[in-house]
N, C-alpha and C positions, 0 to 999 in steps of 0.2 A: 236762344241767344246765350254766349256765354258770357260772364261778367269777370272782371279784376276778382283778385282771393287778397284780400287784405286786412288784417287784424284778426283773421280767423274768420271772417265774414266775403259774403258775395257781393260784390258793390258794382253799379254802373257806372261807366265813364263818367268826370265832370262835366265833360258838355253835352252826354247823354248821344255821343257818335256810336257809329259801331263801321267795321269793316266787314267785307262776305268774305267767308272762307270757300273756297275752292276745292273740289274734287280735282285732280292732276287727270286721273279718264276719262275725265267729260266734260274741261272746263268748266262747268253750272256749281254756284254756288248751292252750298245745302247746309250753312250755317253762318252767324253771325259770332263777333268777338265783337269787345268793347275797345273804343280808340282812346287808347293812354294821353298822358297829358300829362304836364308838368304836375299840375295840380294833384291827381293821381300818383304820381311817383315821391310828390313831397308828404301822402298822408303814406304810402308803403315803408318810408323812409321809416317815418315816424311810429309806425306800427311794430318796426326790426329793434330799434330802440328802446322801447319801452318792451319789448321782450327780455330784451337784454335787462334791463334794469328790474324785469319781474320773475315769473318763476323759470323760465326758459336759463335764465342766468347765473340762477341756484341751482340746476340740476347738476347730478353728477354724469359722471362720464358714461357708468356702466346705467344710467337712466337713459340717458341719451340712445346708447345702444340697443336697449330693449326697444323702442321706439323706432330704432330705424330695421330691425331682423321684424320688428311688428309689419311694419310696410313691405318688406319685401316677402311675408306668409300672403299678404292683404295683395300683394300685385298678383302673386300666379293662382290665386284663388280666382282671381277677374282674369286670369288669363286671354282668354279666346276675345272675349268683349272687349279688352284691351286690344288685343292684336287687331283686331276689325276695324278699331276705331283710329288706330297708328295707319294702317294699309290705307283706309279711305281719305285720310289726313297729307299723304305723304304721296301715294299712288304707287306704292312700294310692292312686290308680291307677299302674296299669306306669307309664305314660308319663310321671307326676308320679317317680314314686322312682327311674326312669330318668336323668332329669333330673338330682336330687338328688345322686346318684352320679358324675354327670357333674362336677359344681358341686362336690364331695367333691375331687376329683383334682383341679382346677384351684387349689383354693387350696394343694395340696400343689404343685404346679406352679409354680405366684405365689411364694407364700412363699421354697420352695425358692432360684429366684433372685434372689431379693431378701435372702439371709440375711448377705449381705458386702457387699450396698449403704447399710448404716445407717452411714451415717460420722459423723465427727465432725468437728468445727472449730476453726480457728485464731484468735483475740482479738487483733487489735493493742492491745497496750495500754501501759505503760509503758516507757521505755528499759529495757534488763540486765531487761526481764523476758520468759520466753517462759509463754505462756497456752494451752491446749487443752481442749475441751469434748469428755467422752467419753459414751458410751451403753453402760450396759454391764445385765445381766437384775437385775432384782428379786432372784429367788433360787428357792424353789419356790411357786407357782402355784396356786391352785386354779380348777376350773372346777365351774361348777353349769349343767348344759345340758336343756333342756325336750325334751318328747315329740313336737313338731309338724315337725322336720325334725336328728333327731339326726345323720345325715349329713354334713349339711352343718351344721350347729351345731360338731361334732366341728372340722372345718377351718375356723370362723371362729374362733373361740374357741383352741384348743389348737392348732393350727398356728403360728400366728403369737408364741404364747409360743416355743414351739421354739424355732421360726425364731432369736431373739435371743440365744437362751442359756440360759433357765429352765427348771427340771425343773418335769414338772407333775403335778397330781392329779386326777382328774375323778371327779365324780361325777353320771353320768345319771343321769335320769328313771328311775324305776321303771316306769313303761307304755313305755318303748321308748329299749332300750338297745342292742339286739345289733349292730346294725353299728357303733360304738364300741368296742364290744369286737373283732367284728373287725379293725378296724383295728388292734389291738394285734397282730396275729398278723403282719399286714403290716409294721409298723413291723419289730418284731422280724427280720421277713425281709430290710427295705431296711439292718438294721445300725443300726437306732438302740440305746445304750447301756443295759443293764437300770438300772430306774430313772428314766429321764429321760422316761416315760409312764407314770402307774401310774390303775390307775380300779377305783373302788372304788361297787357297786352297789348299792341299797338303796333306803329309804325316807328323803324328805326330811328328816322331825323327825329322826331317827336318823343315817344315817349325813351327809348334808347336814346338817344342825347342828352334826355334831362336826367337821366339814373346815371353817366358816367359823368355828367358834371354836376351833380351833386354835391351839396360841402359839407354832409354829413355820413357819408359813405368814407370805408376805411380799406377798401380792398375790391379791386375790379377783374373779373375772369371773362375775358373773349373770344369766341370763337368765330368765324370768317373769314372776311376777305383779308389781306396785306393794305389794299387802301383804307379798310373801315377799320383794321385794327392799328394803323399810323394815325388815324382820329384817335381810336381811342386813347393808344399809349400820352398822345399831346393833351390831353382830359386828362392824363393820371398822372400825370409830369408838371401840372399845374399845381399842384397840391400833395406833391409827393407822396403817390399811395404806389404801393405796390402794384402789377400789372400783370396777368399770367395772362398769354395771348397766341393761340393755334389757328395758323392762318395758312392750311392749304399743303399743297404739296406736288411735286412734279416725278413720283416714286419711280426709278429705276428695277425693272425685273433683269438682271443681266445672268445671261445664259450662257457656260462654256461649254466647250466639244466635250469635255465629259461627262455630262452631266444627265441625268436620267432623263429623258426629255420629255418621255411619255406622262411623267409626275410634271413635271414644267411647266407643259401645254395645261392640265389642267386646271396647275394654280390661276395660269395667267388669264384663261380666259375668265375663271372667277372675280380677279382682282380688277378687272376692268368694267364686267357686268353687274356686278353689285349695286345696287342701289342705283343703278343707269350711269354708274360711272361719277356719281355724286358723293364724291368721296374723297377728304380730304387725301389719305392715305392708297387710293387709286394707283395701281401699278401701270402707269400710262407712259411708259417709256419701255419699250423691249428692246433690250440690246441684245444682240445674238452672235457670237464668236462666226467667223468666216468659215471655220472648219464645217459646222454645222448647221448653217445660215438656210442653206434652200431645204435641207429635210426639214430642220423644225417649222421654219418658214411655212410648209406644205402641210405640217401639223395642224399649227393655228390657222391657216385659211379654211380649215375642212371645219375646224371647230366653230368660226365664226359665222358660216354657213350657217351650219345647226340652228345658230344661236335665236332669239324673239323678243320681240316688246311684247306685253298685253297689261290685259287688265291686272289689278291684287289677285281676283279670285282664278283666273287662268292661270297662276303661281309661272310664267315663263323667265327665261334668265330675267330680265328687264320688267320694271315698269313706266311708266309715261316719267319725264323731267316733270320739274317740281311745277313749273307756270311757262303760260306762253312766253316770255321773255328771257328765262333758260332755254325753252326750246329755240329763239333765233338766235342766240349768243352761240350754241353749240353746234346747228346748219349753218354760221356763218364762219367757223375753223373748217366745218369737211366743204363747204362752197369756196374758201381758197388755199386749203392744198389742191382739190381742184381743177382749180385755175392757176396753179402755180406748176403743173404738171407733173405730181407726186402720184403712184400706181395705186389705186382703190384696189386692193389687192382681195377684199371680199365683205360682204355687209349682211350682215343676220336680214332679216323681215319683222315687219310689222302684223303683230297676228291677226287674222280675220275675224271677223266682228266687231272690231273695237269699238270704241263711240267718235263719227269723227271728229269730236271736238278735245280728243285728249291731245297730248301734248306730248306725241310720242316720238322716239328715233329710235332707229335700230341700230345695234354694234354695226361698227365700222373700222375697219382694218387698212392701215397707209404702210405703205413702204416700198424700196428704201428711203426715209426722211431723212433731209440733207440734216446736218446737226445746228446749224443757225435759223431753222423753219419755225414759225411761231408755234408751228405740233410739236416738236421737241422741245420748247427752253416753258411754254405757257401752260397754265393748267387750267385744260378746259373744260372738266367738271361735266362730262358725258359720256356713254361709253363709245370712244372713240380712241382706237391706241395706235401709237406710233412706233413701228420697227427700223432701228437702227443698225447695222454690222458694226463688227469691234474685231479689230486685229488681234491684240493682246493683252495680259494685263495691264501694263502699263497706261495703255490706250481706252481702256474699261475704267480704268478709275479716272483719267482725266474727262471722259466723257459723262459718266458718273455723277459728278461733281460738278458738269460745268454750267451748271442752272441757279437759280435767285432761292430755287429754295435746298432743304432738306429735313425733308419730314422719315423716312421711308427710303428700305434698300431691301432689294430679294436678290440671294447670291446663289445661285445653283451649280455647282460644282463637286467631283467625288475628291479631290482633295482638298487632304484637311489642311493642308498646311496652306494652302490659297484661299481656302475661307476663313481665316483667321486672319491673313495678312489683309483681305479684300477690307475683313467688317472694321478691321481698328481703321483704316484709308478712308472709309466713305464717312463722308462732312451730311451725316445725319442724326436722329434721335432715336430709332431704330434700325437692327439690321437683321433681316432673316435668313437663314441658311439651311436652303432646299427646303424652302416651307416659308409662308407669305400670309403674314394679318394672324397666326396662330388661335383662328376662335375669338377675336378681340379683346381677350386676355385683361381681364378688370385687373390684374394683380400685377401687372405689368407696366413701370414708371414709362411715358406716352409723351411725346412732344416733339419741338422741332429745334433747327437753328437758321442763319442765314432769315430771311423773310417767310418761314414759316413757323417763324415767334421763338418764346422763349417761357420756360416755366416747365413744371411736367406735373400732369394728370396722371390718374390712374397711380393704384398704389399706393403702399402704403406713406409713400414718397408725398402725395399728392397732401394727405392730411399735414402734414409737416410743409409744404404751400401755405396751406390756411392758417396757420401759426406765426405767430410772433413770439421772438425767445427775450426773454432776461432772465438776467444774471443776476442776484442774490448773495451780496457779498456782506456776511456775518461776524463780527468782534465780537470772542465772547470770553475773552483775559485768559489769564495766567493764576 
C-alpha cells in the first residue's frame, strides 16, 4: 500500500481509506494508495511551510542544485525498475516509459544546473539611487499532475518549482501515481530537506479541490482537462494567485505537395500512437494539401495497418488507455463518425494474447473529416486521427486555427519562405517544421493559448514561472 509523503515521512490517509490502483492490461488492481482529504492536504500545506521557514528556506541556489543533479544520477541508477514500474502504472509500452524515465532525470539534470542561473538585474535609473530586480519563490506550490506521463509530468512541473526556491505540494492522478511517489524516496536520498516535497494522493473532487482551495498556498500549476482547469483558474481567481494551466490540444500535422512525405508519414503516425494517443500535444488533425491528398493518404493507411495495441512488455506502437472509462469516451468518437458516415479508411489490431480485461484500442484512421465533425474541432485523447484536404495556404491556416484550442503545429513543407510565414500565422505555443514533439525537448519553453491554457513550462522560461520579481529601489545621497 502506498501512503501520503509528507514532512519527509510516509503517512496514511486521515480516515485511513485507500483506492486500488489499476493495471491498464488487465484491469485487476495490484496496488493500493491512500485517499487524500482535506485534513491531509492541510497537514502537506503545513509541512511546505515550515520548510520554507527551516533549512530548505536557508539553502542556497547552487545547494538546491546539487540536490536536484543528486536525483536525477539516483533516477537512471533505478532506471529499468523505474521504467517497469511507469509501464505497469500507465500501461504504456517499455520503450515509451523507458523514454519517460529517461525525460524524468534530465529535467532533474536541466533544472539542477540551472538553479543559481536565475539572476537578476541592475536599473540605471536616477542619480544617488541604486535600483536591482530580484527573483525570488512564490512560497508553497501546488502541483495537480495527470495520468498520461506522471514521470515526466513530475519533472516538468515540480522540478523546476524546486529548482527556484518553493516548497511544493502535489497531488497526482489517482490512475497513476507511483513513480511520483517514488521519486520522493529518491529526493529524500539526494538530501532534499523534509518538506520541501510533499504529495498527497487521492481523488480529484477531494483531495485536488482542497489543495487548489487552500488559503495558504501561494501558486497553483494544472495540467488537464479545459473543464477541470476553468475549476481551477476560479480557485486561483478567488485569492489572486497565480495559475499556470496546460489543458489539452487539438494539434494540427499540415502536409504540403511539397513536402517530403515519406518523413511525414512517419512523424505522423508516431504523433498519434504515442502513448495510445493520450497526449495532450497529439497530432490528431492531418491536413493534407489536395495536390498530394490520395498518395500520402495511401501512405498513412499502409502505416496504420501495421500499427498494434499490446501489452508494456510486447513494446507495440500502443498500449491499453489509461481505465475503462477512457476506453468508452474514445469508442464513443470512432462509434459516431461511424454513424455519421465518415470512411474508416484503416485500423491497426489489437495484438494477440492480451488479457481481455485491458482497456485496449487500436489506431484508427477517418477521412475525409468534414471540418465542423466533433473528430476535427474535439480532442479525443486516443489514437484516433482525423484527415482533412486543404486547398491552399490560405485555407491551411484558417483551418488550422479554427479549433478551441492551440497547443501544437507540425508544418511540413520544402519552402522556407512558407514555413516561416505558416509558423508566425498559427495561434499556438509551438510550431514544428518537418519535424514534430522534437524528443520532448525539456529545454524547450512548452504551452498553449486559446483553451489550452496559458503559462509555459519547460525551460529555463519555466523557472522564471515559479518566480516573483521585486524591485529594490535604493537612496544612498549625494
Amino acid at each position: 500500500m502506498q501512503s501520503h509523503f509528507i514532512g519527509g515521512e510516509w503517512v496514511a490517509s486521515s480516515t485511513g481509506q485507500t483506492l486500488p490502483v489499476l493495471d491498464p492490461s488487465t484491469g485487476l488492481a495490484f496496488d493500493e494508495i491512500a485517499r487524500g482529504t482535506a485534513a491531509d492536504v492541510d497537514r502537506a500545506v503545513a509541512a511546505a511551510r515550515a520548510a520554507l521557514d527551516g533549512p530548505w528556506g536557508r539553502m542556497t541556489a547552487t545547494e538546491r542544485g546539487r540536490i536536484l543533479s543528486k536525483m536525477s544520477e539516483l533516477i537512471l541508477a533505478r532506471h529499468e525498475e523505474l521504467s517497469l514500474l511507469e509501464a505497469r502504472d500507465t500501461g504504456k509500452p517499455m520503450s515509451q516509459a523507458r523514454n519517460d524515465i529517461t525525460v524524468a532525470a534530465r529535467y532533474c539534470e536541466y533544472y539542477g544546473g540551472a538553479a543559481d542561473k536565475l539572476h537578476g538585474e541592475q536599473i540605471p535609473y536616477l542619480n544617488d539611487f541604486h535600483v536591482v530586480v530580484l527573483h525570488e519563490p512564490y512560497g508553497v506550490t501546488a502541483h495537480i499532475l495527470p495520468w498520461n506521463y506522471p514521470a515526466q509530468m513530475f519533472g516538468r512541473s515540480v522540478v523546476p518549482a524546486l529548482a527556484v526556491g518553493n516548497a511544493t505540494v502535489l497531488k497526482p492522478s489517482e490512475d497513476a501515481c507511483l513513480t511520483p511517489l517514488a521519486f520522493c524516496r529518491i529526493a529524500a536520498e539526494a538530501g532534499l530537506p523534509a518538506g520541501a516535497l510533499n504529495v498527497v494522493t487521492g481523488l480529484g473532487e477531494e483531495a485536488g479541490h482542497a489543495l487548489t482551495h487552500h488559503g495558504d498556498i501561494n501558486f497553483i500549476s494544472f495540467t488537464g482537462s479545459p473543464e477541470v482547469g476553468t475549476m481551477v483558474q476560479k480557485a486561483g481567481a478567488e485569492r489572486t494567485l497565480k495559475v499556470v494551466l496546460e489543458l489539452g490540444g487539438k494539434s494540427p500535422q499540415i502536409v504540403f505537395d511539397d513536402a517530403n512525405l515519406e518523413r511525414a508519414a512517419t512523424f505522423v503516425i508516431k504523433a498519434i500512437t504515442q502513448n495510445a494517443g493520450q497526449t495532450c500535444s497529439a497530432g490528431s488533425r492531418l491536413m493534407v494539401q489536395r495536390g498530394v491528398h490520395d498518395r500520402f493518404v495511401a501512405m498513412v493507411v499502409e502505416k496504420f495497418r501495421q500499427s498494434a495495441a499490446g501489452t508494456p512488455a510486447m513494446d507495440r506502437d500502443c498500449g491499453p488507455l489509461i481505465n475503462a472509462a477512457q476506453q468508452r469516451r474514445v469508442q464513443g468518437y470512432v462509434d459516431r463518425a461511424i454513424a455519421s458516415g465518415i470512411p474508416l479508411l484503416a485500423q491497426g489490431v489489437v495484438a494477440e494474447g492480451v488479457p481481455e480485461g485491458g482497456f485496449y484500442m487500436p489506431p484508427t484512421l477517418f477521412g475525409p473529416v468534414p471540418r465542423d465533425h466533433a473528430l476535427a474541432c474535439e480532442e479525443v485523447f486516443g489514437p484516433v486521427l482525423a484527415i482533412i484536404p486543404f486547398d491552399d495556404e490560405e485555407d491551411a491556416v484558417r483551418l488550422a486555427n479554427a479549433t478551441d484550442f492551440g497547443l501544437i503545429a507540425g508544418i511540413w513543407t520544402a519552402d522556407g519562405g512558407r514555413q516561416i510565414r505558416m509558423a508566425r500565422r498559427m495561434k499556438c505555443g509551438q510550431v514544428y517544421l518537418n519535424c514534430y514533439g522534437a524528443g520532448g525537448g525539456v529545454e524547450l519553453p512548452f504551452g498553449g493559448v486559446k483553451k489550452s491554457g496559458h503559462g509555459r513550462e519547460k525551460g529555463f522560461m519555466a523557472m522564471e514561472e515559479f518566480c516573483t520579481v521585486k524591485t529594490v529601489v535604493q537612496y544612498y545621497g549625494s
